[in-house]
Structures are given as structure tokens and as C-alpha cells.
BASEBA-31770 format. One record per atom (N, C-alpha, C, O, CB): residue number from 1; atom name; z negated, x negated, y; residue in one letter. Coordinates in pm, 1 decimal. Glycine has a CB too. Layout:
<sites>
- NUM; CA; Z; X; Y; A
...
</sites>
This chain:
<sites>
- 1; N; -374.2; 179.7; -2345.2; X
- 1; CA; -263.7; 242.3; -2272.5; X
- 1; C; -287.0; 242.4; -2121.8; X
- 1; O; -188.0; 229.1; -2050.0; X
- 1; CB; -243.3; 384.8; -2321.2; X
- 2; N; -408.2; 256.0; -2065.9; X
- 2; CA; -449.7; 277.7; -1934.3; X
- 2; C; -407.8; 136.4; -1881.3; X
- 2; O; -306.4; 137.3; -1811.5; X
- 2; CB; -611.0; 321.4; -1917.2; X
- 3; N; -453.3; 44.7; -1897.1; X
- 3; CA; -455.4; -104.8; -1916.6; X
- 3; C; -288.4; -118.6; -1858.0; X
- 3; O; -255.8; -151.4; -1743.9; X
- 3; CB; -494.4; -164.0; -2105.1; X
- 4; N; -195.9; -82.9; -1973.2; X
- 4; CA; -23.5; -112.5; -1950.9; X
- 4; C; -11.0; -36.9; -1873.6; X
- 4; O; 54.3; -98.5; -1789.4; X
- 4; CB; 90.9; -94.0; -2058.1; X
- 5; N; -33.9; 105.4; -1818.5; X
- 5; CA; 33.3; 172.9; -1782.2; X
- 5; C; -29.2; 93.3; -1609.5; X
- 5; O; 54.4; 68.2; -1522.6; X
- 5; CB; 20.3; 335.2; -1848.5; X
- 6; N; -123.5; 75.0; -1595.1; X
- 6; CA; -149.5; 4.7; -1459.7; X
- 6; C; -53.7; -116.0; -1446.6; X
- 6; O; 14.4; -118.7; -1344.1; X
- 6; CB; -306.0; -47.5; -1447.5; X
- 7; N; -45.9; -168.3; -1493.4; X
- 7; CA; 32.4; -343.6; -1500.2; X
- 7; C; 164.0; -277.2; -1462.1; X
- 7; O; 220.8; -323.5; -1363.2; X
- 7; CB; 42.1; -456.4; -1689.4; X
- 8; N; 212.3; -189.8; -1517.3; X
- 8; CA; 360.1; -133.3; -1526.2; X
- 8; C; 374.7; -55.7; -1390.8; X
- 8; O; 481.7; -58.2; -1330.1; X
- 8; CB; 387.7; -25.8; -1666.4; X
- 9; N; 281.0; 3.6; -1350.7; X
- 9; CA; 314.3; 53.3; -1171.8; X
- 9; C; 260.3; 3.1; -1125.4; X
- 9; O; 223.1; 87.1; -1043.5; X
- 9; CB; 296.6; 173.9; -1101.2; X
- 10; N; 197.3; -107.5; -1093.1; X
- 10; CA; 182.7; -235.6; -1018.6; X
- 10; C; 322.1; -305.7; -1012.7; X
- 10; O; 386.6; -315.8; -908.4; X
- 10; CB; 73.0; -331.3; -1089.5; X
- 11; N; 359.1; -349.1; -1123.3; X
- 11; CA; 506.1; -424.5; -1122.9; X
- 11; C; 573.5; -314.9; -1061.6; X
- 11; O; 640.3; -366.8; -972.2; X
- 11; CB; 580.3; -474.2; -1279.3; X
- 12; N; 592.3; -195.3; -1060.4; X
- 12; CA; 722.5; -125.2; -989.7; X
- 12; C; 682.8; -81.7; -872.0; X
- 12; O; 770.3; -21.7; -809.6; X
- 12; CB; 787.9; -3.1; -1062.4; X
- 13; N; 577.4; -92.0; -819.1; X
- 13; CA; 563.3; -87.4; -687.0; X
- 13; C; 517.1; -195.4; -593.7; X
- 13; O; 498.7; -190.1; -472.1; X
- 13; CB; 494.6; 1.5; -672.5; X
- 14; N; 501.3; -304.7; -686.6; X
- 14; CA; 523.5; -437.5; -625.1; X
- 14; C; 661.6; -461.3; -592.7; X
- 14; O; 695.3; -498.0; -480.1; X
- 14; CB; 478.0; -545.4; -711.4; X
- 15; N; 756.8; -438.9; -702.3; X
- 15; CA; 903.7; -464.1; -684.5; X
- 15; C; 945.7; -363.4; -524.2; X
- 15; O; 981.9; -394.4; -410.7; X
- 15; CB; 998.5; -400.0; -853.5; X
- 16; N; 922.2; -262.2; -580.7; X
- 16; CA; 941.9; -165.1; -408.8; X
- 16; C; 920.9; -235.6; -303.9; X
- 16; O; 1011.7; -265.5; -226.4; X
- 16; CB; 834.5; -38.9; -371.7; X
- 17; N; 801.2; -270.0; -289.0; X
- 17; CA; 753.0; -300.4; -162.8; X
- 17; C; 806.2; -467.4; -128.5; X
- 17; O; 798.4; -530.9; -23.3; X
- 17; CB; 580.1; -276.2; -166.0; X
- 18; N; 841.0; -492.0; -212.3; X
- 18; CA; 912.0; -636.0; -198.5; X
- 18; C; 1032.8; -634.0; -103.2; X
- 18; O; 1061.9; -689.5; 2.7; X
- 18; CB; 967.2; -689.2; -344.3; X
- 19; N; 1093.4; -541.4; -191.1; X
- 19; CA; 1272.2; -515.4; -139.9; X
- 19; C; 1305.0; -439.0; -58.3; X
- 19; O; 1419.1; -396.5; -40.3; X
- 19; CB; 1366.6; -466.6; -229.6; X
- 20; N; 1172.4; -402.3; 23.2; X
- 20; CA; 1233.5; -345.1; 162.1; X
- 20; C; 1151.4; -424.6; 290.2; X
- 20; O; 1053.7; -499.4; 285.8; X
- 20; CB; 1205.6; -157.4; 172.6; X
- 21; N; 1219.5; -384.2; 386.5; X
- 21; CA; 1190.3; -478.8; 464.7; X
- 21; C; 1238.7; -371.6; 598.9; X
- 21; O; 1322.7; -283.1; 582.7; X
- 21; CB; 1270.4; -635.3; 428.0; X
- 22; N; 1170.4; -397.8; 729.4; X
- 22; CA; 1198.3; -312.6; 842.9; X
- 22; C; 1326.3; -366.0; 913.8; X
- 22; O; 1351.5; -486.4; 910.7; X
- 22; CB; 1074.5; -308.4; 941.3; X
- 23; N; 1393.1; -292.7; 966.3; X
- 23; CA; 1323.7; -193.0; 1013.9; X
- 23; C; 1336.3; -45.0; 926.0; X
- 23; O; 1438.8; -17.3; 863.7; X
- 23; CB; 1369.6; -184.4; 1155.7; X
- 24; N; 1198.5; 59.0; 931.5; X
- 24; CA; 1233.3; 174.2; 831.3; X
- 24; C; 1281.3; 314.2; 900.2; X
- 24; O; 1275.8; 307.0; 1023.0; X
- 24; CB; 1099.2; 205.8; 741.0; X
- 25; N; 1316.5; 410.7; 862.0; X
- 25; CA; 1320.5; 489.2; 895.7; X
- 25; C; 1202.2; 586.3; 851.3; X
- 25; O; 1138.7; 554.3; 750.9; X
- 25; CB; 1426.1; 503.3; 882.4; X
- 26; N; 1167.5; 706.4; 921.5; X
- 26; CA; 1038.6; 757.5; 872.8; X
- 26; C; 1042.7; 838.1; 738.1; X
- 26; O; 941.4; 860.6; 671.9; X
- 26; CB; 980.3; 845.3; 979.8; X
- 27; N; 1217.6; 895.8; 690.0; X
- 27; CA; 1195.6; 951.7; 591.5; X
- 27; C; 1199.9; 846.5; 454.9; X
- 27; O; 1224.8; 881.6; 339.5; X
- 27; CB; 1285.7; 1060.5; 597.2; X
- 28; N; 1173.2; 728.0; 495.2; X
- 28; CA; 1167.5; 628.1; 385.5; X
- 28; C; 1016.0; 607.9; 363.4; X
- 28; O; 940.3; 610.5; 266.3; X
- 28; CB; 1246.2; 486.1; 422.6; X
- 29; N; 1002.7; 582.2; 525.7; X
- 29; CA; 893.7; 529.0; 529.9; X
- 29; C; 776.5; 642.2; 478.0; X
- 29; O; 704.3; 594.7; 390.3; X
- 29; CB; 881.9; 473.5; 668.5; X
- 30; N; 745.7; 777.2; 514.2; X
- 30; CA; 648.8; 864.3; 474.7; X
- 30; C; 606.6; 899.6; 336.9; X
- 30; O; 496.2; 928.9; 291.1; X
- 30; CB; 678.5; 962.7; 525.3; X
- 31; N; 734.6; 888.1; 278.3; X
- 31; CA; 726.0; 900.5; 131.0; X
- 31; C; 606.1; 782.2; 49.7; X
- 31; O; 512.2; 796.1; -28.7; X
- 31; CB; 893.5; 872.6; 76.8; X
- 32; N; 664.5; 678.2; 111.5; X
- 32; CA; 599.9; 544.4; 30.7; X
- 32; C; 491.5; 551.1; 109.4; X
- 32; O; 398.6; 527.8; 32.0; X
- 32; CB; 680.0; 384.1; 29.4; X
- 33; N; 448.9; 568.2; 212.2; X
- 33; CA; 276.5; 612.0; 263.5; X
- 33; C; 216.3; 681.2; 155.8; X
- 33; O; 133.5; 637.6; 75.8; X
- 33; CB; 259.2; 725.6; 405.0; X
- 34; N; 282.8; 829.2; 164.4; X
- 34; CA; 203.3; 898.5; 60.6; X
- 34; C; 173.3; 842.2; -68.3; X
- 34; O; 60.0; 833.3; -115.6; X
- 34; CB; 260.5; 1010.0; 33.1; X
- 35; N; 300.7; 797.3; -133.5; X
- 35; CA; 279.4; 717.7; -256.5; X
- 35; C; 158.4; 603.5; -232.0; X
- 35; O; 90.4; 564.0; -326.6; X
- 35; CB; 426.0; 644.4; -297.7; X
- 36; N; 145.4; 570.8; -140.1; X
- 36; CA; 39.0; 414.3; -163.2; X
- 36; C; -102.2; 482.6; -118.4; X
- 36; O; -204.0; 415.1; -133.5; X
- 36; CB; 86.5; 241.6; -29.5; X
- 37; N; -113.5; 629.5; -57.4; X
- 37; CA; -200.9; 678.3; -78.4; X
- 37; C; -255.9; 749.3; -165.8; X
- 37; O; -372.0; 789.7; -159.3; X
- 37; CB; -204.6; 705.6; -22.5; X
- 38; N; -167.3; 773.6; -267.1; X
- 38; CA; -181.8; 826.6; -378.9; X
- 38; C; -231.0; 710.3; -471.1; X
- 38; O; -304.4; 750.9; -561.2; X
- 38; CB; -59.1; 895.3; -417.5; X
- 39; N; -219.6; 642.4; -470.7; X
- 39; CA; -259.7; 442.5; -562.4; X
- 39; C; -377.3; 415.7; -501.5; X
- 39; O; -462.4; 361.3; -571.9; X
- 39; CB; -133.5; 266.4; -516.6; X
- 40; N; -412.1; 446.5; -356.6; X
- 40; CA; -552.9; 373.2; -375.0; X
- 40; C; -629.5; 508.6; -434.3; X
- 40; O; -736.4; 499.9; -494.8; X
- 40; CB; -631.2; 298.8; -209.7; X
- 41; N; -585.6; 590.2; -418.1; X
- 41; CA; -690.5; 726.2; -431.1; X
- 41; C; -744.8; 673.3; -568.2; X
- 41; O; -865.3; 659.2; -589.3; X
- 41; CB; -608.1; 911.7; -439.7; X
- 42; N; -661.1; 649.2; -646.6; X
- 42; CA; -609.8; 629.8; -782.1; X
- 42; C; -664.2; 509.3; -890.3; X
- 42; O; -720.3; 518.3; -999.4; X
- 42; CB; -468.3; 608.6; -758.4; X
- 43; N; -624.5; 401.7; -814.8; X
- 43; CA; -622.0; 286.1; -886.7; X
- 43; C; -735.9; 195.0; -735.9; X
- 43; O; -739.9; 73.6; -755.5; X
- 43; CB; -419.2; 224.2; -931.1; X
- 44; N; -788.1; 224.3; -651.8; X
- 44; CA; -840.0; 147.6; -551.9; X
- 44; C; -905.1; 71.6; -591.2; X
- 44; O; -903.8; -37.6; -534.3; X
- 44; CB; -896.0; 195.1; -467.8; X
- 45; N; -982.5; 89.5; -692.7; X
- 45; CA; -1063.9; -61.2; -717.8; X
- 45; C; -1019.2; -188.3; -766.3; X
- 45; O; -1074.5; -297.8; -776.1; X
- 45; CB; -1158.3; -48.5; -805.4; X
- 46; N; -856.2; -127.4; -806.1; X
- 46; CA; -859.0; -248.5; -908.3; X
- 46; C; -737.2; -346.2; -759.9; X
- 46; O; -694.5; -460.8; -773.4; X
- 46; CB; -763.5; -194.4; -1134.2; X
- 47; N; -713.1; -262.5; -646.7; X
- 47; CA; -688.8; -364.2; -517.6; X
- 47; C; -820.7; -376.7; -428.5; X
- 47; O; -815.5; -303.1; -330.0; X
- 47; CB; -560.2; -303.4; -412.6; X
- 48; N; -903.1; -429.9; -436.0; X
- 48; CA; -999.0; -473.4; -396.7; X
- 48; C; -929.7; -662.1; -339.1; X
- 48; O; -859.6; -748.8; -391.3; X
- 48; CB; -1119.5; -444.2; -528.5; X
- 49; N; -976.0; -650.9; -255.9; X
- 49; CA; -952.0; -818.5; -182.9; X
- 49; C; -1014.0; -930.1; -263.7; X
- 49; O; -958.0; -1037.5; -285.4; X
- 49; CB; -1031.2; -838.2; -21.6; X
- 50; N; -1128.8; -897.5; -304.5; X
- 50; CA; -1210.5; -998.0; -391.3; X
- 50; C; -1135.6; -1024.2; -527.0; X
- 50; O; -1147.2; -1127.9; -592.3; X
- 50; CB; -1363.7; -938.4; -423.7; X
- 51; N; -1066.3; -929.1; -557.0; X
- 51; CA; -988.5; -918.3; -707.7; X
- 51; C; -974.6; -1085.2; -722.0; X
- 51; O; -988.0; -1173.1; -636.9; X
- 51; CB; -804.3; -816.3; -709.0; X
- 52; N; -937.5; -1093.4; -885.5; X
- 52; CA; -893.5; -1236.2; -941.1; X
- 52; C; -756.6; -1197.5; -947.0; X
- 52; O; -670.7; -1242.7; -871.2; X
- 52; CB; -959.9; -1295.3; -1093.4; X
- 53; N; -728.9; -1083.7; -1069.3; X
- 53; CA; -599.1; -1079.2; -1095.5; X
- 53; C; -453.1; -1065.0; -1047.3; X
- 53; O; -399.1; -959.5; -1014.1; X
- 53; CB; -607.7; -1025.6; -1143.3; X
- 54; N; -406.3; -1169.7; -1048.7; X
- 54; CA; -315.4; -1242.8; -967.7; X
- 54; C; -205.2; -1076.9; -904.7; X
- 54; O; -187.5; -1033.1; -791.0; X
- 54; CB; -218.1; -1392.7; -1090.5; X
- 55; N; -148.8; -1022.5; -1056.4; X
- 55; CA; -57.3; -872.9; -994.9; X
- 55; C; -105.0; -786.6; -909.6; X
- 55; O; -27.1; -711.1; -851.4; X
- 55; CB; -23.0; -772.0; -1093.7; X
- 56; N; -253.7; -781.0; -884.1; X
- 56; CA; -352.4; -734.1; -798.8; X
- 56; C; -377.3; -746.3; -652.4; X
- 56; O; -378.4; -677.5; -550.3; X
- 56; CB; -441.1; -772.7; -843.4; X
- 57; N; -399.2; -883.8; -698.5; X
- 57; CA; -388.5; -967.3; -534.0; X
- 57; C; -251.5; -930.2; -488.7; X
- 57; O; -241.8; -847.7; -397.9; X
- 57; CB; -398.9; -1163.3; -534.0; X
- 58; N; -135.7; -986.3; -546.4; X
- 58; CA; -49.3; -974.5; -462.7; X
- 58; C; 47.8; -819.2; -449.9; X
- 58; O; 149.9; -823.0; -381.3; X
- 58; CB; 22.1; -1092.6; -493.6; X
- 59; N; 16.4; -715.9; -504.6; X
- 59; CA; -6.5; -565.0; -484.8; X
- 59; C; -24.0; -561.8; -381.2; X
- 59; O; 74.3; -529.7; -314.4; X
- 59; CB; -100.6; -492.7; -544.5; X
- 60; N; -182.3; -598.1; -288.4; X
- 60; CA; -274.5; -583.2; -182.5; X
- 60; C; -230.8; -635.7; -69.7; X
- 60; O; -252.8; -599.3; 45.8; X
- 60; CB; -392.7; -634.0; -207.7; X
- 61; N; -176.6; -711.0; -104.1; X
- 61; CA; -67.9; -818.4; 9.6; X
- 61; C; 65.3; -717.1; 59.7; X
- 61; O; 107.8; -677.4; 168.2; X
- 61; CB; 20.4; -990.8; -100.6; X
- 62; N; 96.4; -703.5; -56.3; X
- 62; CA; 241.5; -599.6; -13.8; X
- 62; C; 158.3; -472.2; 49.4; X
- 62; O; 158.9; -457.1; 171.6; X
- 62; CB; 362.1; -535.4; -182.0; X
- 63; N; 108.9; -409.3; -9.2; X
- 63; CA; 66.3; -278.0; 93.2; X
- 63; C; 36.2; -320.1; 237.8; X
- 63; O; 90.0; -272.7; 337.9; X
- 63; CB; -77.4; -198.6; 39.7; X
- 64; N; -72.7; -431.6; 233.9; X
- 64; CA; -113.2; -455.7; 389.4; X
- 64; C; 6.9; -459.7; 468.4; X
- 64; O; 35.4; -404.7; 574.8; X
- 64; CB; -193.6; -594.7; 417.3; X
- 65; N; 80.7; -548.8; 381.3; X
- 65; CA; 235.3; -565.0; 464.0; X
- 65; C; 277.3; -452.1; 494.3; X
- 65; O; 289.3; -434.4; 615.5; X
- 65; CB; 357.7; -628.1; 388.9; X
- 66; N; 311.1; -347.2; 412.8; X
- 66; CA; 384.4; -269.3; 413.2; X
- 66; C; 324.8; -160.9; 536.9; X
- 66; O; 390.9; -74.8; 594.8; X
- 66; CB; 402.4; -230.6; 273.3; X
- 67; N; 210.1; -187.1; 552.9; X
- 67; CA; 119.8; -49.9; 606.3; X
- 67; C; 150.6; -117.4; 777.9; X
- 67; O; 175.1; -37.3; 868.1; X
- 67; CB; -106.3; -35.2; 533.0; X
- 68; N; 146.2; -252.8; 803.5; X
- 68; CA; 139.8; -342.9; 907.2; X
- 68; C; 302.6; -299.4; 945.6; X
- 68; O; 297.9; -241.3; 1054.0; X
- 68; CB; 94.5; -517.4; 861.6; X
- 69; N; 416.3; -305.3; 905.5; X
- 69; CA; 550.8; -307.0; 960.4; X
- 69; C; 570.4; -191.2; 976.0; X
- 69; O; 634.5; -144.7; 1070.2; X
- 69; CB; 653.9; -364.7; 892.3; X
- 70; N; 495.8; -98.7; 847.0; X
- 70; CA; 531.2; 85.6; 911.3; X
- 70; C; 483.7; 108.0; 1043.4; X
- 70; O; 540.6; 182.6; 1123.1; X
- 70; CB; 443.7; 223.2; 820.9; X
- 71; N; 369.1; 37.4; 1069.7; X
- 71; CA; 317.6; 92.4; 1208.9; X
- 71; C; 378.8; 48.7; 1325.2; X
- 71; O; 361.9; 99.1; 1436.2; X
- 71; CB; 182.5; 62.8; 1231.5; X
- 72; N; 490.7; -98.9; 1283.8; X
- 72; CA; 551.2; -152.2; 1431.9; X
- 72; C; 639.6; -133.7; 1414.5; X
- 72; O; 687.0; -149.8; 1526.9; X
- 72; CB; 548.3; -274.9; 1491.6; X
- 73; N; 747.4; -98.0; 1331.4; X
- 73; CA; 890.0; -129.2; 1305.8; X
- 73; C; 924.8; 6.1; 1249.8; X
- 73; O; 1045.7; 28.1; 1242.0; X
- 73; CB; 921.7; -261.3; 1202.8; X
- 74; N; 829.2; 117.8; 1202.3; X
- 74; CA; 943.3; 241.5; 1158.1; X
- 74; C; 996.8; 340.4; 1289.9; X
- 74; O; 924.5; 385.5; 1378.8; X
- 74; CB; 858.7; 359.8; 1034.6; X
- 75; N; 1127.6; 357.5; 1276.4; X
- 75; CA; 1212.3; 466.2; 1349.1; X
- 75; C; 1224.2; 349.2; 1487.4; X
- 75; O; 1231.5; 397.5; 1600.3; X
- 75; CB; 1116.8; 654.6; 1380.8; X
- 76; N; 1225.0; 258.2; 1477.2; X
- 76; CA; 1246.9; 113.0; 1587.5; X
- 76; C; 1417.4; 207.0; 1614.1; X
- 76; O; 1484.0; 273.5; 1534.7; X
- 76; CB; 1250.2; -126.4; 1479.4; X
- 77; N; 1441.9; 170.1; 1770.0; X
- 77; CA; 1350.7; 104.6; 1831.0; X
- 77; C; 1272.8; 192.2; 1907.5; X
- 77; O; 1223.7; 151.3; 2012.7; X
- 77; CB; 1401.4; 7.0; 1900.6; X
- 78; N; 1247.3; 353.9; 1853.7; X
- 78; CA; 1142.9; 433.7; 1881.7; X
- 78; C; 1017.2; 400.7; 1857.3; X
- 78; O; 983.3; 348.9; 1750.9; X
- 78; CB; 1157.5; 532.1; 1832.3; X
- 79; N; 956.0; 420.8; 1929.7; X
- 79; CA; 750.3; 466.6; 1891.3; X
- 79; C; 754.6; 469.3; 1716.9; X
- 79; O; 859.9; 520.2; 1678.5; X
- 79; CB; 677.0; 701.1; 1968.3; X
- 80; N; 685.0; 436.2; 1630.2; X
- 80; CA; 679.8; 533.5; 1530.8; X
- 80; C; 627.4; 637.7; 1535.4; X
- 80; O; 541.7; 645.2; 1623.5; X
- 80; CB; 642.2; 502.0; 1445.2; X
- 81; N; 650.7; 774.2; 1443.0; X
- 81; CA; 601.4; 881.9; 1447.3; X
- 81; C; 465.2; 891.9; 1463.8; X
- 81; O; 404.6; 786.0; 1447.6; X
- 81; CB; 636.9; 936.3; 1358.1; X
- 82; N; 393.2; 998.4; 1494.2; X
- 82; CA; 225.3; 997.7; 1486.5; X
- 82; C; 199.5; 1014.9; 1341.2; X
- 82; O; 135.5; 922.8; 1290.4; X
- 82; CB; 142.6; 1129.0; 1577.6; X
- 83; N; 239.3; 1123.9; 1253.7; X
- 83; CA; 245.6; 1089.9; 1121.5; X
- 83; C; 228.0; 1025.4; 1061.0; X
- 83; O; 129.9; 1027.6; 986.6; X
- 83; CB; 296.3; 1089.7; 1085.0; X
- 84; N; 355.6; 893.9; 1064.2; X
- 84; CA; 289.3; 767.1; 1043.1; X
- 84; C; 204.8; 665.5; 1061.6; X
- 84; O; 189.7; 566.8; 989.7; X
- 84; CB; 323.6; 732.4; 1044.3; X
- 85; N; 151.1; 693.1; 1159.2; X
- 85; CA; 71.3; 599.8; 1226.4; X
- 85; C; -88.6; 633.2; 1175.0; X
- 85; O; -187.8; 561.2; 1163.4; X
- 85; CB; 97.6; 615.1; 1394.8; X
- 86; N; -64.5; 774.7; 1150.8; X
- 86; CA; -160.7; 828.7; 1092.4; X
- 86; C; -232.3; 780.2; 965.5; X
- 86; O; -343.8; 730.2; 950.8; X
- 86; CB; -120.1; 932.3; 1078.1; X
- 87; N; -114.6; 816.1; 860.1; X
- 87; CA; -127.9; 745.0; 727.7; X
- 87; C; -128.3; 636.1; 699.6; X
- 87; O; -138.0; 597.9; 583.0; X
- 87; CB; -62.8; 765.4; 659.4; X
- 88; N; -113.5; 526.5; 842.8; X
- 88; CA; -127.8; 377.6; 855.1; X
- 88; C; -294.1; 366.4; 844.9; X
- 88; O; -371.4; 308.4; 768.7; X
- 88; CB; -55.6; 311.8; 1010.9; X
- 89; N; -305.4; 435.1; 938.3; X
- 89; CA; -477.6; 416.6; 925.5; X
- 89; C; -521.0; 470.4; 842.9; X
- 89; O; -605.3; 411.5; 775.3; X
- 89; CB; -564.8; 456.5; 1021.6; X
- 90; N; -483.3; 609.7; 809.1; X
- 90; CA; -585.7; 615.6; 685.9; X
- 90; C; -562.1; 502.9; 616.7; X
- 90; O; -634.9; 411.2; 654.7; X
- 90; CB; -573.4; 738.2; 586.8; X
- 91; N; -448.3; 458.6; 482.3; X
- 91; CA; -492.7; 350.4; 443.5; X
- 91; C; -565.0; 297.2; 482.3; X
- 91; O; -679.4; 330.6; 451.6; X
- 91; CB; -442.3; 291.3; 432.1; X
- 92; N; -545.7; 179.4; 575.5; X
- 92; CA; -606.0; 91.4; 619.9; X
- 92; C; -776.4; 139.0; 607.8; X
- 92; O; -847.7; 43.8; 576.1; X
- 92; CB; -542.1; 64.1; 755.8; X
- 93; N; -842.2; 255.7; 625.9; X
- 93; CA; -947.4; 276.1; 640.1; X
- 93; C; -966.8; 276.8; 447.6; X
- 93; O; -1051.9; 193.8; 415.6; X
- 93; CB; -973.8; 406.8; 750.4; X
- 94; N; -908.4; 348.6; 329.6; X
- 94; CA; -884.3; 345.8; 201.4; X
- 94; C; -920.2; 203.8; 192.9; X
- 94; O; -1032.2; 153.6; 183.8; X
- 94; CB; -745.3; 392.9; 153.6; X
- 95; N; -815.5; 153.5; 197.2; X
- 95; CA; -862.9; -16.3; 167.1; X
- 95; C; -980.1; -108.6; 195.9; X
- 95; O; -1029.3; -188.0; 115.6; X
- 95; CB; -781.8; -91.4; 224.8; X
- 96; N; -1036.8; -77.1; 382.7; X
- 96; CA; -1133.7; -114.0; 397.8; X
- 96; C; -1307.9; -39.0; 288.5; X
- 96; O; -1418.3; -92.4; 277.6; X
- 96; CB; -1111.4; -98.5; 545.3; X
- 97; N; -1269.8; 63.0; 243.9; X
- 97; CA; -1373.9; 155.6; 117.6; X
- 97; C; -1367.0; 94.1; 21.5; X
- 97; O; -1460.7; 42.2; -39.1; X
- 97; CB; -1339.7; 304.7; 64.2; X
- 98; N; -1255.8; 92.1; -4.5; X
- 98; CA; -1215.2; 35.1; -175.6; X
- 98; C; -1295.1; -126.1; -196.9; X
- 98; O; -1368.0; -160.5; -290.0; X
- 98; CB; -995.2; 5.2; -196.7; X
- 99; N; -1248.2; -213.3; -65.8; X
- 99; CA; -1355.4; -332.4; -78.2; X
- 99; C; -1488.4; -312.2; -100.1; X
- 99; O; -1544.7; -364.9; -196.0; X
- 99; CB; -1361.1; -406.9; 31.6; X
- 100; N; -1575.9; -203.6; 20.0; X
- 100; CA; -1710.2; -243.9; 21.2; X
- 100; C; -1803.8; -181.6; -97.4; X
- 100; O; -1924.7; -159.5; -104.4; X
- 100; CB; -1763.2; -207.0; 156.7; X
- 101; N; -1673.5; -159.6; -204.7; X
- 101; CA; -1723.0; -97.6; -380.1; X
- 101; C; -1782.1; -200.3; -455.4; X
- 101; O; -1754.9; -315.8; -422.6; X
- 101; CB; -1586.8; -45.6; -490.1; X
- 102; N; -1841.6; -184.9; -529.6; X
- 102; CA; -1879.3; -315.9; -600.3; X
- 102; C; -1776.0; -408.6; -688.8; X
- 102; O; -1688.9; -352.2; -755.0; X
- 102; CB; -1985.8; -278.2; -691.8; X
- 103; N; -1783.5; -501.2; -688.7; X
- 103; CA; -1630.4; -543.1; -762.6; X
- 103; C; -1614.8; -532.6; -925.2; X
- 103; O; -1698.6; -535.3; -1015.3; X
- 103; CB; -1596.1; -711.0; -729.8; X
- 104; N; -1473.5; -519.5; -924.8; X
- 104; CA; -1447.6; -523.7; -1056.2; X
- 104; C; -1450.9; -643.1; -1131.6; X
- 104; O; -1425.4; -749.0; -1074.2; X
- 104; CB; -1341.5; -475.4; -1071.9; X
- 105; N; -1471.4; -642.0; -1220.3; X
- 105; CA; -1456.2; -747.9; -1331.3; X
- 105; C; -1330.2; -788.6; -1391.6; X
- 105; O; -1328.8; -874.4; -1479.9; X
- 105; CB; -1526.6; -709.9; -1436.0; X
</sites>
């Protein structure tokens, strides 16, 4: 069950992060921060950069993306919030942890 239930919010938050695109607004944008900080808290090892598995890899791709346009493009053509910019880095710092873990199999 653990197994599907990962594959299954991978696919729906792959699909998310697909179908939006900047510019965001911050009450779009903060929500889905928290949410993708809630996934690495969560599931971080199994987005590791080294990963094989293909829904994995490209998971890791969409967040970077996603974490990269929140920081230039939300509340455009304002500053983004500090808030956000905030939870940009944390990720970004999440992700850089989650790699230097030993890898998964």
C-alpha cells in the first residue's frame, strides 16, 4: 500500500506542478510551498537526484522548477513576498539534505 500510495501522489503532484505555470500569485503560490514541504519532509528520499525511477526523477525536476519560478515570477510584476522566498530556500536547502542521504535503491 505504501508503495501505491507514493506512485499515486507523485502522479498528482506531478500533474499540479505541470499545469501551472507563472506568473503566480502568492496565495497559490504559498500553499503549494507548504505542500512540497510537506513531501520532502515526507517522502525526501525517494526525490533524491541520483534516483533511477523515472516518476521520481521527473517529480524533482518539477519542484526545482517550481521552487525556481516561485522565487522570480510570484506576485510579478512585484518583488515576491519574503515568505516566499523564504520557503524557496528552505526547500532548496531540503533538497540539497535529502541528496547528501545515502541513496535509495
Amino acid at each position: 500500500h505504501e508503495r501505491l500510495d507514493r506512485s499515486l501522489w507523485r502522479l498528482c503532484l506531478s500533474e499540479l506542478l505541470r499545469h501551472c505555470g507563472p506568473p503566480f500569485s502568492s496565495s497559490f503560490c504559498l500553499p503549494v510551498l507548504d505542500l512540497l514541504v510537506q513531501t520532502i519532509n515526507t517522502q525526501g528520499q525517494w526525490l533524491q537526484k541520483s534516483t533511477k525511477e523515472p516518476d521520481s526523477r521527473r517529480l524533482r525536476l518539477l519542484i526545482e522548477r517550481f521552487i525556481e519560478e516561485s522565487s522570480s515570477f510570484c506576485d510579478a510584476p512585484r518583488e515576491p513576498p519574503a515568505e516566499v522566498m523564504h520557503l524557496c530556500q528552505m526547500l532548496t536547502r531540503k533538497l540539497q539534505a535529502v541528496d547528501a542521504l545515502s541513496p535509495q535503491e
